[in-house]
C-alpha positions as YAML, in Angstrom:
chain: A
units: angstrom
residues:
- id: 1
  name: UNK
  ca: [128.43, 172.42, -52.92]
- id: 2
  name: UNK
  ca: [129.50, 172.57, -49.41]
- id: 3
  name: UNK
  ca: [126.23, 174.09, -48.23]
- id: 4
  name: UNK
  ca: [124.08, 172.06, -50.08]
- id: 5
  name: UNK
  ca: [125.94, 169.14, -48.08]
- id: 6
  name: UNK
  ca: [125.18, 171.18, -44.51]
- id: 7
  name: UNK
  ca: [122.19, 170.85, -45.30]
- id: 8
  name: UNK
  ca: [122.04, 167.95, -46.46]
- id: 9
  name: UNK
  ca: [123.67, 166.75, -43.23]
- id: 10
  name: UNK
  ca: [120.92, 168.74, -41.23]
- id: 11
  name: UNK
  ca: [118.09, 167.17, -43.09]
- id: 12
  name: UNK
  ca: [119.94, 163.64, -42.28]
- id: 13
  name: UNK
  ca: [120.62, 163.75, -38.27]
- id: 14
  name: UNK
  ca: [116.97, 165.21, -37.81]
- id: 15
  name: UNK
  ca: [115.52, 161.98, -39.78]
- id: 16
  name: UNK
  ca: [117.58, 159.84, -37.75]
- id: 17
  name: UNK
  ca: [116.43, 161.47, -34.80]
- id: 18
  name: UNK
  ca: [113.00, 161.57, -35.35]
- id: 19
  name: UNK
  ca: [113.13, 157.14, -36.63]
- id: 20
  name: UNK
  ca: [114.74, 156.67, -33.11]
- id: 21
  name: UNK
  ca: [112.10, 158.86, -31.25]
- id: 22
  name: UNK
  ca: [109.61, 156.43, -33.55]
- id: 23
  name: UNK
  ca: [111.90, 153.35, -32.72]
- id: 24
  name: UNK
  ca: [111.65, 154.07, -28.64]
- id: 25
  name: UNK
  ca: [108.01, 155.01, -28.68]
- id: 26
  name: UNK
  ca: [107.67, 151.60, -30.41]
- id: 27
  name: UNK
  ca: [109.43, 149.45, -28.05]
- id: 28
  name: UNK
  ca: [107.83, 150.24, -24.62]
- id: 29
  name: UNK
  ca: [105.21, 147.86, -24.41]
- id: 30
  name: UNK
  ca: [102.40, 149.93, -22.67]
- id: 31
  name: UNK
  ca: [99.59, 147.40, -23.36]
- id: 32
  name: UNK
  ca: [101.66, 144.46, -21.94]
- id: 33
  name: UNK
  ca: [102.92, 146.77, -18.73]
- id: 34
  name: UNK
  ca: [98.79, 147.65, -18.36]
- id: 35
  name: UNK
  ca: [97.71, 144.04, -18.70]
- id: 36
  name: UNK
  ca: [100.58, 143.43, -16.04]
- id: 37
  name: UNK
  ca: [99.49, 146.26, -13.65]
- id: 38
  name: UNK
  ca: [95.84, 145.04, -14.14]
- id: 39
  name: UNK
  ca: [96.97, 141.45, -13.17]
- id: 40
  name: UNK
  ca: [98.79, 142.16, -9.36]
- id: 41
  name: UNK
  ca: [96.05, 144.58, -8.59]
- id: 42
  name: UNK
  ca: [93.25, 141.11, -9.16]
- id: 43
  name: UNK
  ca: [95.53, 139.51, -7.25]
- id: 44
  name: UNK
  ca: [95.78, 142.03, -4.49]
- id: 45
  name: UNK
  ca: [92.06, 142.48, -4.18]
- id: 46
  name: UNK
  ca: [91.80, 138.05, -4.29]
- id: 47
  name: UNK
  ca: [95.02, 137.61, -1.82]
- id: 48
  name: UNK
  ca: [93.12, 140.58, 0.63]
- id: 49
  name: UNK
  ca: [89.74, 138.95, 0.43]
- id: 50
  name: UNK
  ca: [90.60, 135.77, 1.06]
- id: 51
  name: UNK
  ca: [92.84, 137.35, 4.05]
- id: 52
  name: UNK
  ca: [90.10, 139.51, 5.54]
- id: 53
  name: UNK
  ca: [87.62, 136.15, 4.95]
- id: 54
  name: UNK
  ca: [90.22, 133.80, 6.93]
- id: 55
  name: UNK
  ca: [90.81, 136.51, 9.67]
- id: 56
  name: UNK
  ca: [86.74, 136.58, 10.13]
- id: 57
  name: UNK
  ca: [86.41, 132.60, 10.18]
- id: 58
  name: UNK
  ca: [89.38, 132.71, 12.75]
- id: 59
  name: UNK
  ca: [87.73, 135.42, 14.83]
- id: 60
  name: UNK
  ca: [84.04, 133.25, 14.25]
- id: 61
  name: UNK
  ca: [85.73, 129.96, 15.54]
- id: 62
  name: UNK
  ca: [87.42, 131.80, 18.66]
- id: 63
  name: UNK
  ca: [84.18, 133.26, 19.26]
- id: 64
  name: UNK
  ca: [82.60, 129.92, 19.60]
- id: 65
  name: UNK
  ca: [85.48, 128.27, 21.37]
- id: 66
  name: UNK
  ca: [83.62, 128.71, 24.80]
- id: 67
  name: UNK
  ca: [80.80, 127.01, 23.63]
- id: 68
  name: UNK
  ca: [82.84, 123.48, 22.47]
- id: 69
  name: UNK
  ca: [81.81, 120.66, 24.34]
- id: 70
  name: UNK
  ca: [84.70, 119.60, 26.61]
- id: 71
  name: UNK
  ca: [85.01, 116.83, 29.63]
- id: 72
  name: UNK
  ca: [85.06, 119.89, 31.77]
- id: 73
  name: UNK
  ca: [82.25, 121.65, 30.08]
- id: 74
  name: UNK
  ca: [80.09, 118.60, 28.35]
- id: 75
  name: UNK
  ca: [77.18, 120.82, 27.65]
- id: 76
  name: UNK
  ca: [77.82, 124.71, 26.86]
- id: 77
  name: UNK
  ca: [74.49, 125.46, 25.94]
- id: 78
  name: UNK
  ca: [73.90, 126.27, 29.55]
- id: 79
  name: UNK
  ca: [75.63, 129.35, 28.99]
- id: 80
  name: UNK
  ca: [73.39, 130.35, 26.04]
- id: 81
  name: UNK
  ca: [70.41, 132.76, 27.59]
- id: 82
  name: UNK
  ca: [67.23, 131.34, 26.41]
- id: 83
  name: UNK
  ca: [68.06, 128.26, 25.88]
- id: 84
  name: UNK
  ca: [64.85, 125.46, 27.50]
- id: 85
  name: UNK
  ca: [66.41, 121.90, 28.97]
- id: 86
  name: UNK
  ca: [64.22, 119.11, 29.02]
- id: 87
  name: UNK
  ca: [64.98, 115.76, 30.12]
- id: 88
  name: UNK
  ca: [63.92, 113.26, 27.81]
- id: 89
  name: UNK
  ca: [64.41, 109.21, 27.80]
- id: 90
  name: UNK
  ca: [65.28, 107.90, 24.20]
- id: 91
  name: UNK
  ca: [64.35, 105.16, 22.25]
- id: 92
  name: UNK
  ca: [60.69, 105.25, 22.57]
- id: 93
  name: UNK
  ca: [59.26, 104.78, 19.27]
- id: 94
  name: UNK
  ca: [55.61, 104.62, 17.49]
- id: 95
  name: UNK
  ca: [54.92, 103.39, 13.95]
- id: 96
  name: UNK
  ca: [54.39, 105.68, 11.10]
- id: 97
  name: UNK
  ca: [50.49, 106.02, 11.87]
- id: 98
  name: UNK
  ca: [50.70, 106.87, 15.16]
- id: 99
  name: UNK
  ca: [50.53, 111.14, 16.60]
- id: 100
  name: UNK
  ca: [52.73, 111.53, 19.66]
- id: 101
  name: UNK
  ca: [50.72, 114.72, 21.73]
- id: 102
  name: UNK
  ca: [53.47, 116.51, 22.37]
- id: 103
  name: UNK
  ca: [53.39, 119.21, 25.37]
- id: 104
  name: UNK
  ca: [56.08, 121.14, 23.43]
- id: 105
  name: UNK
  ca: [56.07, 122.87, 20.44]
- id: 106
  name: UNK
  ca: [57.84, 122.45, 18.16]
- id: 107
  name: UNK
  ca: [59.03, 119.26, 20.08]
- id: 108
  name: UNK
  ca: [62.51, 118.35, 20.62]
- id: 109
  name: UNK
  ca: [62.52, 115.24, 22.59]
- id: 110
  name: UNK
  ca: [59.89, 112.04, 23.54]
- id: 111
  name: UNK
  ca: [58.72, 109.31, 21.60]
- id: 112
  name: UNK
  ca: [59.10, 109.43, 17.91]
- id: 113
  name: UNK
  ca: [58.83, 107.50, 14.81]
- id: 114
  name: UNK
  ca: [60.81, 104.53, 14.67]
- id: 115
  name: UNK
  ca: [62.76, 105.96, 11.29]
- id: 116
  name: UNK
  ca: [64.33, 109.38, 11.33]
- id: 117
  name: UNK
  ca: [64.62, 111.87, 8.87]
- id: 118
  name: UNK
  ca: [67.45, 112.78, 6.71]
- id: 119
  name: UNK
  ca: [69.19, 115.52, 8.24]
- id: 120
  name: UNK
  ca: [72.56, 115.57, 6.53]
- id: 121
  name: UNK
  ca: [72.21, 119.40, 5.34]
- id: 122
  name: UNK
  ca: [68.66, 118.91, 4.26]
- id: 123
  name: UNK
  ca: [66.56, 122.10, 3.60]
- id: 124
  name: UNK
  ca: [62.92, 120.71, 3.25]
- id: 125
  name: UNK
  ca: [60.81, 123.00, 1.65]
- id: 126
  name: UNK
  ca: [57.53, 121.97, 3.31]
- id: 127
  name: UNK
  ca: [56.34, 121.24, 6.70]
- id: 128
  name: UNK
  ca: [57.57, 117.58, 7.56]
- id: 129
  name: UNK
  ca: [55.81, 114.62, 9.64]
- id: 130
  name: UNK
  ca: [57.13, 115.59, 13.38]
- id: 131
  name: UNK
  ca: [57.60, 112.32, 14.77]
- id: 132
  name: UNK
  ca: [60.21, 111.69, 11.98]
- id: 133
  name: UNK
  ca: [62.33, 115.00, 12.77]
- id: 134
  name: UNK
  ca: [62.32, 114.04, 16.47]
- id: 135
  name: UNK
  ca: [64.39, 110.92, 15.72]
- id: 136
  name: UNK
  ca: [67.02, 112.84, 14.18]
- id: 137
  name: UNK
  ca: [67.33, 114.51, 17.48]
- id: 138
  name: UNK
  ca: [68.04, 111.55, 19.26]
- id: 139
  name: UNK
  ca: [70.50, 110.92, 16.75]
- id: 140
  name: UNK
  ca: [72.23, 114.14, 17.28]
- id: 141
  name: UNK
  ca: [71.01, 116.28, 14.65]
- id: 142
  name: UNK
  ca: [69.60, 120.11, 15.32]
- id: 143
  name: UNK
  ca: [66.89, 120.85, 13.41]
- id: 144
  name: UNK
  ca: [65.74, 124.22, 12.79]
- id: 145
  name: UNK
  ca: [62.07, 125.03, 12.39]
- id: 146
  name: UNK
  ca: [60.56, 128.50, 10.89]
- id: 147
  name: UNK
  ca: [56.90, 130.23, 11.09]
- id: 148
  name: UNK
  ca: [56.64, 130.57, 7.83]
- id: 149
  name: UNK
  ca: [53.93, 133.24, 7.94]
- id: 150
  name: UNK
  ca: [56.75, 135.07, 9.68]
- id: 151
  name: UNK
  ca: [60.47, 134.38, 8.17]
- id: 152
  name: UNK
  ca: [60.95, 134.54, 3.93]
- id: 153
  name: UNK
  ca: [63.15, 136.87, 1.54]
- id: 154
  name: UNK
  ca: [66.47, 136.93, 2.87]
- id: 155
  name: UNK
  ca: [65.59, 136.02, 6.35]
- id: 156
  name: UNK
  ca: [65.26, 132.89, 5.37]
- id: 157
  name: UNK
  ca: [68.03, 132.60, 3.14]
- id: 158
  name: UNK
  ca: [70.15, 133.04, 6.42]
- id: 159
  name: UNK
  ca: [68.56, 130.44, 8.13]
- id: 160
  name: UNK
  ca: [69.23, 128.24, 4.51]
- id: 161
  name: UNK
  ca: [72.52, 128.56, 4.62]
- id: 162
  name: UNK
  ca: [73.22, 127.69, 7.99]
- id: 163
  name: UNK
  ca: [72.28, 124.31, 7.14]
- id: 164
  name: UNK
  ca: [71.99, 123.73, 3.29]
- id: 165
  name: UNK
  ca: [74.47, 120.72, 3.22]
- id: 166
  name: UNK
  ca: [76.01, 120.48, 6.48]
- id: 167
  name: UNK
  ca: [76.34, 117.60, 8.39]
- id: 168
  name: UNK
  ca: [73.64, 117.01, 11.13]
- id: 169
  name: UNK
  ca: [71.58, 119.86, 10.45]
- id: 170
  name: UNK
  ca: [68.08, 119.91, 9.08]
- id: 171
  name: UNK
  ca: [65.44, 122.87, 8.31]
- id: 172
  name: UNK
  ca: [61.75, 122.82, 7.63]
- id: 173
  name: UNK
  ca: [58.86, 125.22, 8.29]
- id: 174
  name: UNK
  ca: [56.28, 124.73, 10.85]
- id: 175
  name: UNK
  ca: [53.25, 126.25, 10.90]
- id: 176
  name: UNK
  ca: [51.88, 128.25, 13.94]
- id: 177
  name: UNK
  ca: [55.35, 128.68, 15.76]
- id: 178
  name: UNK
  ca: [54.27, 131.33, 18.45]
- id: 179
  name: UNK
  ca: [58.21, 132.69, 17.09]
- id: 180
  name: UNK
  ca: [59.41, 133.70, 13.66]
- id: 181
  name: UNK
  ca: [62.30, 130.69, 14.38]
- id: 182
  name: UNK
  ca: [63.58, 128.12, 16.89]
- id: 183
  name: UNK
  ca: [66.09, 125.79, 17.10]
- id: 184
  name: UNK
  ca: [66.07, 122.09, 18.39]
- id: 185
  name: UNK
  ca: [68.21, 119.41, 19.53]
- id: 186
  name: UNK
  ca: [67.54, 116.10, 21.79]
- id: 187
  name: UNK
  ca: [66.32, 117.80, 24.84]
- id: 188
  name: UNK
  ca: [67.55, 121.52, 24.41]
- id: 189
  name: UNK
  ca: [64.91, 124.41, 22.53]
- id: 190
  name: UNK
  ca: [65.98, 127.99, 21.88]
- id: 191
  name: UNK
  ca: [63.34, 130.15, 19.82]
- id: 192
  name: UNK
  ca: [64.80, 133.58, 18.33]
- id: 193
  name: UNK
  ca: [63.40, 136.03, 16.16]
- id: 194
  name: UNK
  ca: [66.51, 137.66, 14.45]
- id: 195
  name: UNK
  ca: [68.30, 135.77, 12.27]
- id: 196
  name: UNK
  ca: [71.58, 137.45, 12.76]
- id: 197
  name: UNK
  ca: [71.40, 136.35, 16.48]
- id: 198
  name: UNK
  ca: [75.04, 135.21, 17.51]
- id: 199
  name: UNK
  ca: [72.86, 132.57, 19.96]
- id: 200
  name: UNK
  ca: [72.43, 130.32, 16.67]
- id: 201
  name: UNK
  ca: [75.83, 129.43, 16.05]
- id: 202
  name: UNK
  ca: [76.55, 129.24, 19.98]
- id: 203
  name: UNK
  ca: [73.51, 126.52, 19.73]
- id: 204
  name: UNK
  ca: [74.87, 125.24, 17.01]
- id: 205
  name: UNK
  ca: [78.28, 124.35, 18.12]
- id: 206
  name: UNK
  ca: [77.22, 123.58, 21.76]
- id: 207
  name: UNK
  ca: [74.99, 120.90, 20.89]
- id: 208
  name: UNK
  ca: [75.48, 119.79, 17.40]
- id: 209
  name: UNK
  ca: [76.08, 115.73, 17.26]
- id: 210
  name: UNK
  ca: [77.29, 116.35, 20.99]
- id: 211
  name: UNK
  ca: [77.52, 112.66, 22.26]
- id: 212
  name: UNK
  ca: [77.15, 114.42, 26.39]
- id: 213
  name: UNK
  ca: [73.08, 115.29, 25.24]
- id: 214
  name: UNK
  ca: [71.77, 113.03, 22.85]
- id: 215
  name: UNK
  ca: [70.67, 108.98, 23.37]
- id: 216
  name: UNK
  ca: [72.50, 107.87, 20.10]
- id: 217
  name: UNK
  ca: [76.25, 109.28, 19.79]
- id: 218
  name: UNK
  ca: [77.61, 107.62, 16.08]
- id: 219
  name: UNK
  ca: [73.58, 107.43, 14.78]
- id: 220
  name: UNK
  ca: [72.98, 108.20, 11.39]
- id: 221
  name: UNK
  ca: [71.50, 110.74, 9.66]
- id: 222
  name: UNK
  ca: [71.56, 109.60, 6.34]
- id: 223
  name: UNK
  ca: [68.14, 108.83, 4.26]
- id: 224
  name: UNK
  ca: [66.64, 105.20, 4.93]
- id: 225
  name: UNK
  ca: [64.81, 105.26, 1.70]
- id: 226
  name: UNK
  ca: [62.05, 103.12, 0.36]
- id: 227
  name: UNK
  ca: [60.44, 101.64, 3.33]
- id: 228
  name: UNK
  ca: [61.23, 104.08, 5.80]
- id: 229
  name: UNK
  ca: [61.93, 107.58, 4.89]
- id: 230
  name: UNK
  ca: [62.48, 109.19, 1.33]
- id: 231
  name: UNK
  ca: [63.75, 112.88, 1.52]
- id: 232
  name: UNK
  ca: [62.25, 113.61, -1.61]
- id: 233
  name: UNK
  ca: [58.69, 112.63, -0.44]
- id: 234
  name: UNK
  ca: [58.67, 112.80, 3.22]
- id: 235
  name: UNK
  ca: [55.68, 111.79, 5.58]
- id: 236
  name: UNK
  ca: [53.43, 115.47, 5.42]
- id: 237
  name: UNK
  ca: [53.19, 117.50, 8.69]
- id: 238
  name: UNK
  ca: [50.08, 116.96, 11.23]
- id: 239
  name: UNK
  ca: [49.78, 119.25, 14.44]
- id: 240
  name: UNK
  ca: [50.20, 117.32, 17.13]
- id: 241
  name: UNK
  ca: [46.79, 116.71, 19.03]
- id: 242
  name: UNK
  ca: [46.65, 118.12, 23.03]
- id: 243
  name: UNK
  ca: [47.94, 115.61, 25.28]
- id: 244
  name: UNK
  ca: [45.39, 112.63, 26.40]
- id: 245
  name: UNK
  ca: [43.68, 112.68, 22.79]
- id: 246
  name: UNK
  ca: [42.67, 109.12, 22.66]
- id: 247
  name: UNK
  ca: [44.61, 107.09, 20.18]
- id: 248
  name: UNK
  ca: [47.86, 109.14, 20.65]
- id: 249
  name: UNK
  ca: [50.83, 108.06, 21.72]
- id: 250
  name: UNK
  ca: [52.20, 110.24, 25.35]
- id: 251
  name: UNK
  ca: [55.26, 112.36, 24.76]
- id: 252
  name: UNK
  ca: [56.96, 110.01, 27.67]
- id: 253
  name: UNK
  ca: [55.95, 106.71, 28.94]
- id: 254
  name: UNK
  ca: [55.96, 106.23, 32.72]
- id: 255
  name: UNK
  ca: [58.80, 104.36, 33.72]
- id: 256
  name: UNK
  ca: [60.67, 104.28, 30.51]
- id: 257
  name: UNK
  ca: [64.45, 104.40, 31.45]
- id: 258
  name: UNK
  ca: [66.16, 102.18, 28.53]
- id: 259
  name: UNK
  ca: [67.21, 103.39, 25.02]
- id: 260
  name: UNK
  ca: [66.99, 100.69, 22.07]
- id: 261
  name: UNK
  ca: [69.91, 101.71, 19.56]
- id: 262
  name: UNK
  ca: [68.48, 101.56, 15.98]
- id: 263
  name: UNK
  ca: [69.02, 98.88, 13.91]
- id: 264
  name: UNK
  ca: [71.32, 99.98, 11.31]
- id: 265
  name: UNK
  ca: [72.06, 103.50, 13.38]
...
């Protein structure tokens, strides 16, 4: 009798043992500790990419800082190497049959149409009448321009997103650039041919609705609509004929020294 209970005993402890081993094995929640685990690392990786992203923007904007227009320093393109300087008289416009012969190309200053083009962030996917993108320059837009025998494929897509919905900036191709890429503003020209170029965000910031170098500080770039302009049909592209081609209009008229403010601008 008693060893039948030893054992009995024996046979008891080890099956309590082995329903706690059972029991603790049960209660550690591995799958919920994993999901955890899986959960701070995302938001490690998020937390350090959106750290290393602001650190970049706030190296980008310190980068640019010398190139903010200032009262001591109203146009910082000057620093920019490459950059052309025209001086152009605003508010000299033609109507929307007239060809201005241009002596630069692609222009970025003279007579123009009397309606600008939309250049709120506007990407146009096909060349675009001149005369119209020349207004928005007076209005304080910079408008980039492309070969587009030269710049596609991710080259372009750079360019894109410079502009693609940003405020005073506009993009269109023009054919027979003598550059892959240039960029204009009222009176200022700087053509490039690598789109990873630091020059086109120095550009960009120097001169970009910069009241010092355009005619029409406060001017809008906004689409007129029926009647004038319509971004989704825009006046088609027409080389500009050579200078003294009867029936054109001059780049600049002798003695022109007034600007007349859009109505509506």
């Amino acid at each position: 009798m008693v060893g039948r209970f030893m054992v009995s005993g024996k046979n008891s402890k080890a099956a309590r043992n082995a329903r706690a081993a059972v029991v603790t094995q049960r209660s550690t929640p591995w799958g919920l500790i994993a999901a955890v685990l899986a959960v701070v690392v995302f938001a490690g990786a998020v937390f350090g990419y959106a750290f290393i992203q602001n650190q970049a923007n706030a190296d980008r904007l310190s980068a640019l800082a010398p190139f903010t227009p200032t009262a001591e320093n109203p146009d910082p393109s000057t620093q920019i190497e490459g950059v052309q300087v025209v001086e152009y008289t605003g508010g000299q416009h033609v109507d929307p049959v007239t060809q201005v012969a241009y002596t630069q190309s692609p222009p970025f200053g003279g007579a123009h149409d009397a309606v600008w083009a939309a250049c709120n962030g506007v990407v146009y996917d096909q060349p675009v009448r001149t005369e119209n993108l020349v207004h928005s320059l007076e209005h304080g837009a910079v408008w980039i321009t492309y070969n587009p025998d030269l710049v596609s494929g991710a080259a372009l897509d750079t360019l894109r997103a410079k502009v693609d919905g940003q405020q005073y900036m506009v993009m269109s191709p023009y054919p027979g650039m003598d550059s892959p890429f240039s960029l204009q503003s009222w009176g200022h020209q700087l053509k490039l041919t690598d789109v990873a170029d630091g020059r086109i965000d120095q550009f960009v910031a120097a001169l970009r609705v910069n009241r010092n170098t355009h005619p029409e500080p406060g001017a809008s770039c906004e689409e007129v609509g029926p009647g004038g302009f319509v971004r989704a049909d825009p006046p088609p592209f027409v080389p500009a004929p050579a200078p003294g081609t009867p029936g054109t209009q001059p780049e600049s008229t002798a003695g022109a020294d007034t600007v007349t403010p859009d109505a509506g601008s």
